[in-house]
C-alpha positions as CSV (number, residue, x, y, z in Angstrom):
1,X,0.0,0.0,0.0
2,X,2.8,2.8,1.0
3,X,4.7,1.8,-2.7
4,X,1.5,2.8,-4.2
5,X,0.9,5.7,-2.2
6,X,4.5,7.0,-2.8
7,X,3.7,6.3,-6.5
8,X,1.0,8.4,-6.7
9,X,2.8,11.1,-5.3
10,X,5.4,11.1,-7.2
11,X,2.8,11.8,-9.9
12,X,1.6,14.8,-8.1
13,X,5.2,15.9,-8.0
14,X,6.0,15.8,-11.2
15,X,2.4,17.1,-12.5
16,X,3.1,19.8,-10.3
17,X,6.8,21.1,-11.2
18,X,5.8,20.6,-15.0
19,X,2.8,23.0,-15.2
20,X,1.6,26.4,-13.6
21,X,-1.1,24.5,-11.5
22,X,0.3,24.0,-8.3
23,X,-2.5,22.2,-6.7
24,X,-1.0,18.6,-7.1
25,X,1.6,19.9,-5.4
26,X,-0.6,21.0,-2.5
27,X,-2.5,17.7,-2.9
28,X,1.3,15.8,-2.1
29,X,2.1,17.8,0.5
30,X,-1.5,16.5,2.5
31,X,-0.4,12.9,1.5
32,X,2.8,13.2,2.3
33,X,1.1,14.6,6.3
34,X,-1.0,11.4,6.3
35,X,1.9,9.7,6.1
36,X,2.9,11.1,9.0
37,X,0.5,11.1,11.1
38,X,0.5,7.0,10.5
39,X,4.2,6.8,11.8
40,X,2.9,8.4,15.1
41,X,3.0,11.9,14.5
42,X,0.8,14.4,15.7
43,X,0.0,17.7,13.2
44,X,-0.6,20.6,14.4
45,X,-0.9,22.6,11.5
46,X,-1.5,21.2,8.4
47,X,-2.4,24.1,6.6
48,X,-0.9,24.7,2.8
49,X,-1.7,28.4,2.1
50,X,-3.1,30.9,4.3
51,X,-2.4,31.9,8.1
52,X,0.2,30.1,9.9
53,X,-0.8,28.8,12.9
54,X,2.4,27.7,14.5
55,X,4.6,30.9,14.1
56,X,7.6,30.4,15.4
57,X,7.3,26.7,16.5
58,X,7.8,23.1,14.4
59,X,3.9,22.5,13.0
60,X,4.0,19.2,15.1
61,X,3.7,18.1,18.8
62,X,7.4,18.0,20.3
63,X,6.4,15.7,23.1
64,X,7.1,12.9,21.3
65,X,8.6,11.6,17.9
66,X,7.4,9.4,15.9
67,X,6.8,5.4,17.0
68,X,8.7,4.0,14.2
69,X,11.0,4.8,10.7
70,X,12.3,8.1,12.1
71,X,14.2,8.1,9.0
72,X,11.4,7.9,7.0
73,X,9.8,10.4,8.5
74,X,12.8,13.2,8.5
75,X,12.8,12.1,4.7
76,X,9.0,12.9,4.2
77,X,9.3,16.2,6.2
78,X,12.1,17.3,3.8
79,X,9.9,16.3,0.5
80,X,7.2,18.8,2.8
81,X,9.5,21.1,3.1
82,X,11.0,21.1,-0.7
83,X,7.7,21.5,-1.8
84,X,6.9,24.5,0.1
85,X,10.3,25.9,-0.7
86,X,8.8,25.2,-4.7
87,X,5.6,27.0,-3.7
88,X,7.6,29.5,-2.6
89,X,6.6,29.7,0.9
90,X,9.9,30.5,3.0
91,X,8.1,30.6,6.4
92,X,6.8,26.9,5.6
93,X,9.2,25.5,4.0
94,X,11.6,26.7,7.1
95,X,8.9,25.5,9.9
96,X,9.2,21.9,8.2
97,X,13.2,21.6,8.0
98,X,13.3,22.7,11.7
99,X,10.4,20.3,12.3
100,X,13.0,17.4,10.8
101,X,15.7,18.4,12.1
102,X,13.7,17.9,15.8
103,X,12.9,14.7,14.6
104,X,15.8,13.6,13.8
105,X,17.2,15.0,17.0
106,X,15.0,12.7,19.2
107,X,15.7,9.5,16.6
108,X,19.6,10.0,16.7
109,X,20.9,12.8,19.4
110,X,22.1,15.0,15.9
111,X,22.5,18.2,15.7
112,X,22.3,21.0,12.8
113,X,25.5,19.6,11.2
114,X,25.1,15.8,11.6
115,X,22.0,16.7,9.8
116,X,23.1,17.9,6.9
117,X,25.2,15.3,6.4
118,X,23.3,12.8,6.9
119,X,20.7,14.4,4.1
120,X,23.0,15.5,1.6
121,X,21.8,13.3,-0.8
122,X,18.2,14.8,-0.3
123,X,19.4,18.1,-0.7
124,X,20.7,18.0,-4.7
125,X,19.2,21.5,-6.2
126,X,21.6,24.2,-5.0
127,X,19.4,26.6,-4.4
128,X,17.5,24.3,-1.9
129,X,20.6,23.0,-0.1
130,X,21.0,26.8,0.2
131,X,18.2,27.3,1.8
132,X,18.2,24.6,4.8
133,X,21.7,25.4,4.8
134,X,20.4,29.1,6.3
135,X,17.8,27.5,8.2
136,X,20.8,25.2,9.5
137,X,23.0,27.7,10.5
138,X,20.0,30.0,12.4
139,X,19.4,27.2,14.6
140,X,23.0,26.5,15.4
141,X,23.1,30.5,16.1
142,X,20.0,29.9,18.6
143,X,21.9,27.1,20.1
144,X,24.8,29.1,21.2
145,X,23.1,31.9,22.2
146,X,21.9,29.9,24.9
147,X,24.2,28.6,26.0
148,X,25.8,31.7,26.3
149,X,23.1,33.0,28.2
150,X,23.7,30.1,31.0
């Protein structure tokens, strides 16, 4: 069942990036959230346009990860956040790549760094590398201000 699903939206992808509709794109990201929510994670905010309703915050519960394939999961976040970044919609696309890199936090202990090494391979198109790469550094920045603070 998850080969088809994954199938299908790859369709919406590519439908999507071809042509000026961007509503398959839309219609992957909500799949691609149903995933999730089946691997034990809870959505806050699931909207795709509009008001954002987590300002500030990952658009998922933080207190806890997902029950299983957390790997899997930081994988289908990026795709989220790839496709917002396509959309262009910074402030989502930069909710979701902090929202895997917490993820991936709880699965492995990583930080901002680890992280993108681990998902280099994801994070092919330059100009999207570029973009976590900012979101990257920000929270390593946040980090140390901390624990500067202490």
């Amino acid at each position: 069942m998850l080969f088809h699903m994954h199938r299908r939206l790859g369709r919406l992808r590519t439908a999507a990036r071809r042509g000026a509709d961007r509503q398959p794109l839309k219609l992957s990201i909500k799949e691609y959230m149903k995933g999730l929510r089946a691997l034990g994670i809870v959505i806050l905010d699931d909207s795709v346009a509009g008001k954002i309703w987590h300002k500030g915050r990952v658009p998922i519960e933080t207190d806890r990860g997902p029950s299983h394939s957390s790997d899997k999961c930081v994988l289908d976040i990026l795709t989220i956040a790839e496709q917002f970044f396509v959309l262009q919609d910074s402030q989502r696309a930069e909710s979701w790549v902090k929202t895997a890199l917490f993820v991936e936090d709880i699965a492995s202990g990583g930080c901002p760094e680890m992280f993108a090494l681990r998902y280099q391979d994801v994070l092919v198109r330059q100009e999207w590398f570029d973009f976590v790469h900012r979101v990257l550094h920000a929270e390593v920045m946040t980090i140390l201000s901390l624990h500067v603070r202490k």
